[in-house]
C-alpha positions in Angstrom: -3.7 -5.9 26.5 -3.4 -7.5 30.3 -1.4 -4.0 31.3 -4.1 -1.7 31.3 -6.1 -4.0 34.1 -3.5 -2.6 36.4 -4.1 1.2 35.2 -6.6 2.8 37.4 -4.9 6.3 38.4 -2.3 8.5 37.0 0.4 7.0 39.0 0.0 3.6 37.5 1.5 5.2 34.3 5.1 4.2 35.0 7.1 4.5 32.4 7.5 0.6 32.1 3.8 0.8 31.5 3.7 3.9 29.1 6.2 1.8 26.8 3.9 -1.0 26.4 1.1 0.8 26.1 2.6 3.7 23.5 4.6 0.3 21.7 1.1 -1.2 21.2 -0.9 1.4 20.4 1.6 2.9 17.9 2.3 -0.7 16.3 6.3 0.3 17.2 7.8 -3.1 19.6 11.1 -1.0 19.1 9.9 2.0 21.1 11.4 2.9 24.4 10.6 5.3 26.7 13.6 7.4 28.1 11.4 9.7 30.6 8.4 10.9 31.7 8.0 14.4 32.7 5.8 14.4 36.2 2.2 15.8 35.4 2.1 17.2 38.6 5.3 19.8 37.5 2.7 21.0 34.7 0.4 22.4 37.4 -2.3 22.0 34.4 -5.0 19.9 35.5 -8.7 20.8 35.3 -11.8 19.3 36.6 -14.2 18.9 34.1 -17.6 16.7 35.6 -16.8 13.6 36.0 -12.7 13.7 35.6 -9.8 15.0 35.9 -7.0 16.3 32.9 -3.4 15.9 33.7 -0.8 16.6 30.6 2.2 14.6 30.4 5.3 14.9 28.3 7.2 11.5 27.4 10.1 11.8 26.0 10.6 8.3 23.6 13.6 6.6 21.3 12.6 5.0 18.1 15.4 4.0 15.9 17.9 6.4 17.2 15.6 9.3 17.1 14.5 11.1 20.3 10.7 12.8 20.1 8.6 13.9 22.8 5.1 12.8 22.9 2.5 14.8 24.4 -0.7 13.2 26.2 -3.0 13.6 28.6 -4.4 11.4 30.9 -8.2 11.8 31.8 -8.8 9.9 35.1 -12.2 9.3 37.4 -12.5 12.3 40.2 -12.6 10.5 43.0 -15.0 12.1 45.4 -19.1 12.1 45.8 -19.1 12.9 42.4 -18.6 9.4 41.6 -20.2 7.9 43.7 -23.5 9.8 42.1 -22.2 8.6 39.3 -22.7 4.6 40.0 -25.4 5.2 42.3 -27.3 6.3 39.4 -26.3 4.5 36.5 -24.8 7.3 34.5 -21.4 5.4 34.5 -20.1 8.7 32.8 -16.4 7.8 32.8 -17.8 4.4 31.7 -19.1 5.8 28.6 -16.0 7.1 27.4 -14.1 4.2 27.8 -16.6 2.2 26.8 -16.8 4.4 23.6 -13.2 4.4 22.5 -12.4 0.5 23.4 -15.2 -1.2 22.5 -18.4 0.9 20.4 -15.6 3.2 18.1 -13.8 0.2 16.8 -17.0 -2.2 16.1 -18.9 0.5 15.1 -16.2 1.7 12.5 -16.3 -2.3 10.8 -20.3 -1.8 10.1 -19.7 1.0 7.9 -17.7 1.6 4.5 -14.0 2.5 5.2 -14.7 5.7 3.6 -17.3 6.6 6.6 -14.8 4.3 9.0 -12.0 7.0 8.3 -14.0 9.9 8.1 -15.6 9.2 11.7 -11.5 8.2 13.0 -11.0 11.9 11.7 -13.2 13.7 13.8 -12.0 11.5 17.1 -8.6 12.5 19.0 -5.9 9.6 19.1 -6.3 7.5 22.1 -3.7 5.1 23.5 -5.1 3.3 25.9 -8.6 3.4 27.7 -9.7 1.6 30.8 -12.3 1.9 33.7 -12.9 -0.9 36.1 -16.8 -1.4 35.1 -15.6 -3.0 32.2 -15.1 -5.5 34.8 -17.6 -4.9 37.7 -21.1 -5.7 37.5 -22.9 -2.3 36.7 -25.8 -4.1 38.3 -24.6 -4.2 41.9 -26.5 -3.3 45.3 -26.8 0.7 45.5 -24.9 0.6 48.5 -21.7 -1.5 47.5 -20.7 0.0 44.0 -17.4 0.8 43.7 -16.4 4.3 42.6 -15.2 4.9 38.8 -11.7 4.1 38.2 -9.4 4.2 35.1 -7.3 6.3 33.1 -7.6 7.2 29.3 -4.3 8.1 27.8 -4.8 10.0 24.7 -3.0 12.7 22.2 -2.4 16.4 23.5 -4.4 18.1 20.8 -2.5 21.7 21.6 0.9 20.7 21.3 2.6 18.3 18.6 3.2 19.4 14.7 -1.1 20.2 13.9 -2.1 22.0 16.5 -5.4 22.9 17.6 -7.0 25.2 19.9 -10.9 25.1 21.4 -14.1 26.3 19.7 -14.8 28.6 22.6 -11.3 30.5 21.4 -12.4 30.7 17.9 -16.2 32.4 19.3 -14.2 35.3 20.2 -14.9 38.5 18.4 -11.0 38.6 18.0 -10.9 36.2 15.8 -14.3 37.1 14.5 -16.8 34.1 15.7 -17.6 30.8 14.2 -18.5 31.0 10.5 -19.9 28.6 8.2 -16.7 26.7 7.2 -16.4 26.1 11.3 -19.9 25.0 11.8 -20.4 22.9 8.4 -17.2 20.9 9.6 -18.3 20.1 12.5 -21.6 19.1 11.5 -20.6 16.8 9.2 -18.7 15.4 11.5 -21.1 14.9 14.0 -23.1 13.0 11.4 -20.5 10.6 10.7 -20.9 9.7 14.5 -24.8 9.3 14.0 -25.0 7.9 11.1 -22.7 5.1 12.8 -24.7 4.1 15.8 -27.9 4.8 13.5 -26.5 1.4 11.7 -25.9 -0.4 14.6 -29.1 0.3 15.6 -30.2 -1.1 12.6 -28.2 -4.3 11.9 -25.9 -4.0 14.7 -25.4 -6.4 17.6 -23.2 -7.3 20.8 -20.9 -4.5 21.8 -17.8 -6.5 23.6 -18.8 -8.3 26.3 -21.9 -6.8 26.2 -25.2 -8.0 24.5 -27.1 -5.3 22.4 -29.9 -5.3 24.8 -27.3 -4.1 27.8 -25.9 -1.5 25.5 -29.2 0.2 24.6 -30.6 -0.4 28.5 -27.0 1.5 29.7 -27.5 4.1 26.8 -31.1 4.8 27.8 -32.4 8.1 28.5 -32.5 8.2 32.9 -35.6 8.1 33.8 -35.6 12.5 35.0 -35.6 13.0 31.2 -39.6 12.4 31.5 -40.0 14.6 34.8 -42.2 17.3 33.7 -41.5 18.9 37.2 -38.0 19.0 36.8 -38.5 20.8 33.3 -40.5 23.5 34.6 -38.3 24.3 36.9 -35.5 24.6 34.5 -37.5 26.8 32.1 -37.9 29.5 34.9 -34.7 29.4 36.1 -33.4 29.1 32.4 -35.4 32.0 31.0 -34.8 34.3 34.1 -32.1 36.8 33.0 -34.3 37.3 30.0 -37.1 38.4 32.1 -34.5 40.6 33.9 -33.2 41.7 30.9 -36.4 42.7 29.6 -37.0 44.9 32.4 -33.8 46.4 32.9 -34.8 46.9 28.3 -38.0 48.4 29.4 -39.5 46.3 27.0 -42.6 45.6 29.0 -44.4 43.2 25.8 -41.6 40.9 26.2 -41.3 40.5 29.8 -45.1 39.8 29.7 -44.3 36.9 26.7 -41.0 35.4 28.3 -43.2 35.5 31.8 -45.9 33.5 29.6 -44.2 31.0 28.3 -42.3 30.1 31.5 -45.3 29.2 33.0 -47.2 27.7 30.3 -47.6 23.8 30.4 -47.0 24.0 26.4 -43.3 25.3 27.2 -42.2 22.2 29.3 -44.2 19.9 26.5 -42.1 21.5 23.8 -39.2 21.4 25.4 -39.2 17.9 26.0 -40.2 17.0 22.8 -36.5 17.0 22.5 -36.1 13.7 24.0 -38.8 12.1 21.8 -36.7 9.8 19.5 -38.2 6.2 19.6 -40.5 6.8 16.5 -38.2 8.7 14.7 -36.5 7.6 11.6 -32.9 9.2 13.1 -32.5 7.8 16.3 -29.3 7.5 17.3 -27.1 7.4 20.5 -26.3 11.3 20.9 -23.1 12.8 22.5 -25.3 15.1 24.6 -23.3 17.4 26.3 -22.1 18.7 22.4 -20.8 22.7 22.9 -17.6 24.3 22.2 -16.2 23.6 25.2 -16.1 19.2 23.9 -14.5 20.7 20.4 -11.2 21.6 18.9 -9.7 22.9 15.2 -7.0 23.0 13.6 -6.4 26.2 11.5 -4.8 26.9 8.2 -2.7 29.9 7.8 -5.8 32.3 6.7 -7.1 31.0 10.2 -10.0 29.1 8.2 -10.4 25.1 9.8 -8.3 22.4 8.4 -9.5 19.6 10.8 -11.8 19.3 13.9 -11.9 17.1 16.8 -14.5 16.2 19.3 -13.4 15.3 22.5 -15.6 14.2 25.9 -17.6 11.2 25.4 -19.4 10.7 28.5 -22.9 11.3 28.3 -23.6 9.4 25.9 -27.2 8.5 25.6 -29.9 6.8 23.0 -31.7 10.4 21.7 -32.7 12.3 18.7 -29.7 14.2 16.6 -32.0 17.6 17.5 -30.1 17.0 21.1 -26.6 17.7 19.7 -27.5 20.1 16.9 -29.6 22.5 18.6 -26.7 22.4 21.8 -23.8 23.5 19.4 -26.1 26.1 17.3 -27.3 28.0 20.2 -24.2 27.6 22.2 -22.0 29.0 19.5 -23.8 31.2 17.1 -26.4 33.9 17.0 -29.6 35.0 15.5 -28.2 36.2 12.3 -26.3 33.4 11.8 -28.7 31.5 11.7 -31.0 33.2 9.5 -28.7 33.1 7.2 -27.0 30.2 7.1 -28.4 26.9 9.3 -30.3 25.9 6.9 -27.5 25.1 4.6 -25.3 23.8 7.1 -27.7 21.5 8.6 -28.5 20.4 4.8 -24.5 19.5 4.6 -25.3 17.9 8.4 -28.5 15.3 6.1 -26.3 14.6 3.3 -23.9 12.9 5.3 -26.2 11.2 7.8 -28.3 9.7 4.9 -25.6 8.1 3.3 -25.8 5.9 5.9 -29.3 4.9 5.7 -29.9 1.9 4.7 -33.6 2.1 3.2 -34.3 4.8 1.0 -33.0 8.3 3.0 -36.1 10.0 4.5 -36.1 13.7 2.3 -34.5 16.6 4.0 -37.6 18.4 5.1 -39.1 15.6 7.0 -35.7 15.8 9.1 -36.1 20.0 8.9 -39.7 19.4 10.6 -38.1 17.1 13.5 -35.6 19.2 13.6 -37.6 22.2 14.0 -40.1 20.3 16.5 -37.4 20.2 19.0 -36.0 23.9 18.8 -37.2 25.0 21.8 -34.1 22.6 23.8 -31.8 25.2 22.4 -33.5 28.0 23.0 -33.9 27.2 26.3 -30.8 25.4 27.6 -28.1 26.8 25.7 -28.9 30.2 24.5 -26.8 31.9 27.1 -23.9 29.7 26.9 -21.6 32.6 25.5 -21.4 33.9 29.2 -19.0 31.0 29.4 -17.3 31.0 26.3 -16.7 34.6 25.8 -16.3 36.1 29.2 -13.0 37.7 29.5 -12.3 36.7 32.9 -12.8 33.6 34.4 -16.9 33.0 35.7 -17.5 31.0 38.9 -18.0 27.3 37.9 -21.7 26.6 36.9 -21.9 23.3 38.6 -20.1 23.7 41.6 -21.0 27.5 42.2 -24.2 27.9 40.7 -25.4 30.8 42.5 -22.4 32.7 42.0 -22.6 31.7 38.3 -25.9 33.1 37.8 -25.2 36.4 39.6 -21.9 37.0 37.9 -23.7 36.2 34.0 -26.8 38.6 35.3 -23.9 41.3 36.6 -22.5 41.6 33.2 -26.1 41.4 31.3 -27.5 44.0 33.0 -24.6 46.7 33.3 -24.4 49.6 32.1 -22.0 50.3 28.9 -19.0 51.5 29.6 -16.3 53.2 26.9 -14.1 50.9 28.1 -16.1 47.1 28.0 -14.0 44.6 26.5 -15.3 43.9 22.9 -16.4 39.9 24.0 -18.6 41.7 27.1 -19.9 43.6 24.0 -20.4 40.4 22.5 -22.5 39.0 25.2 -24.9 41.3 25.9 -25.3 41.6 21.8 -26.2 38.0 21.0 -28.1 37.3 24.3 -30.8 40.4 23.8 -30.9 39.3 20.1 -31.8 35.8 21.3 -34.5 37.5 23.1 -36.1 39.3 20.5 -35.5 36.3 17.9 -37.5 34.0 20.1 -40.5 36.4 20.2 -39.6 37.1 15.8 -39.8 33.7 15.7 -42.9 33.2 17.8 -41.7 31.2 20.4 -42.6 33.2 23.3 
């Protein structure tokens, strides 16, 4: 469609434009668009990495019926952010584009329609998706790189007739945490999206106007992935509060054991072992950045999940499924929860994914054993997430604020309890001191 060469920022979406692009995308040449509501009067837009959400409301006429559609348009920040971005080769707005235009829809005609509609499920509706590297050489001198630009126009998941509200909500002890009917969905799911790219791997080639080669060089891990400095680092500064924590416990055996294993050149091997896909029977290209914060559900009445959706394509990267997995269980459930139940749910994860292997499907312990290998990301990397999805008030922002991130999460672990805590500070300090005490169960530190 020649209009969306011409859509590179939020304004472009007049509502001439909107109507061809809602009129294509919805298969409707009738449609017309009788107003747009200014996505500046929503005062709603947030910065999320790499982009910026604005909500629009478009009120539309389709055979004499009036309806309002509600969107949002995601759009490339425009500041040093994305100019790291290009310098670099992470492309991250890019990715998504790339994703819903080109990968999504090829991807979906290797597979069965069964798996073609089951993977549609778990993606939000998107109108229209365009950045302008789908035009500009991704290979140009480091110096004269454009920024990102483009706008993807897609379905406001919390409004319309089914609608759904974020995983992070749902982690909240008020309406009692993610259970195994949230988690199994989601998994299954996230299979469907691996088990598509782990064909394409196979038998798959050009992506659009690119060859396979250029998708799996853009896809490929950066190159800090295989800094073992870098991942030192992170494993003290990762594992830091639990030290504290252990102190302000007087649990002197486990200070000594978290102190251990940040130092211990084992740690950063294990921990990287994450990353280790090329000889694995389930590489796949991985979401990577795959918490609550990227996921939304539907509810029935009795508040159980009727559908999910999984939003924020833009880190994209070739990887083993361990990356994804391990980031949503750790990020969103606890110790007992997983005792009791991961198995089973990652079981539900391997029946989908092998459906889509094309040679006789590996057996589900050899995946368990991968799986397993590569615990240790979790652990690490996302076990304190619930600072950020069940704090009550809002945290500093961990990327922009770090430091005052950090304090604020290490303010609220090590506090004394008060009568009066809200029930999700509870929360916090509960699941974060049983991490601690599961990884020593477990033997990881």
């Amino acid at each position: 469609m020649e209009v969306v060469e011409k859509v590179k920022a939020v304004a472009d979406l007049t509502p001439a434009l909107l109507q061809a692009v809602l009129r294509c995308s919805l298969a409707s040449p009738g449609l017309t668009v009788i107003g747009v509501k200014d996505p500046e009067e929503l005062s709603d837009i947030k910065t999320n990495y790499g982009s910026d959400l604005r909500k629009l409301e478009v009120t539309v006429e389709e055979e004499g019926v009036t309806r309002q559609l509600h969107l949002v348009a995601k759009t490339a920040l425009q500041s040093w952010i994305t100019l790291a971005n290009v310098w670099f080769n992470w492309f991250i707005f890019y990715r998504e584009a790339f994703w819903f235009t080109v990968a999504l829809p090829e991807l979906s005609k290797l597979v069965s329609d069964e798996q073609a509609s089951a993977l549609a499920e778990v993606m939000p509706k998107v109108f229209l998706a365009y950045c302008n590297y789908q035009e500009d050489d991704m290979a140009k001198c480091f110096i004269t790189k454009p920024k990102e630009k483009g706008v993807i126009l897609m379905e406001n998941l919390s409004k319309g007739v089914d609608t759904f509200i974020d995983m992070k909500d749902i982690e909240k002890t008020s309406r009692g945490g993610v259970k195994t009917a949230h988690m199994r969905m989601l998994l299954e799911g996230l299979a469907h999206f691996h088990g598509a790219w782990i064909v394409w791997l196979r038998r798959g080639g050009d992506l659009g106007n690119r060859t396979k080669q250029q998708v799996m060089d853009f896809f490929q891990q950066q190159s800090f992935y295989q800094y073992k400095w870098l991942w030192k680092m992170t494993i003290k500064k990762a594992m830091k509060n639990y030290v504290k924590l252990a102190e302000f416990k007087q649990e002197q055996n486990i200070k000594e054991k978290v102190e251990a294993f940040c130092t211990s050149p084992e740690s950063v091997e294990r921990l990287m072992k994450a990353f280790d896909y090329k000889d694995s029977k389930f590489k796949t290209v991985c979401h990577t950045d795959f918490h609550s914060n990227q996921i939304m559900y539907s509810l029935n009445e009795d508040g159980s999940p009727k559908r999910v959706k999984i939003l924020d394509f833009q880190a994209l990267t070739l990887g083993h499924p361990a990356m994804d997995i391990w980031t949503m269980v750790y990020s969103a459930t606890d110790p007992e929860y997983r005792a009791a139940r991961l198995e089973a749910d990652v079981r539900a994860y391997f029946t989908v994914l092998s459906s889509y292997m094309e040679e006789a499907a590996p057996d589900f312990t050899e995946f368990m054993q991968e799986l397993e290998e590569r615990r240790v990301y979790g652990m690490v990397l996302f076990s304190m997430s619930c600072f950020a999805s069940l704090s009550p008030t809002q945290l500093p922002s961990p990327t922009t604020e770090t430091s005052k991130y950090v304090k604020a999460c290490r303010d609220i672990l090590l506090a004394e309890e008060q009568e009066d805590d809200h029930p999700d500070i509870r929360e916090i300090r509960r699941r974060v001191e049983a991490n601690m005490r599961e990884m020593v169960d477990r033997g990881h530190i």
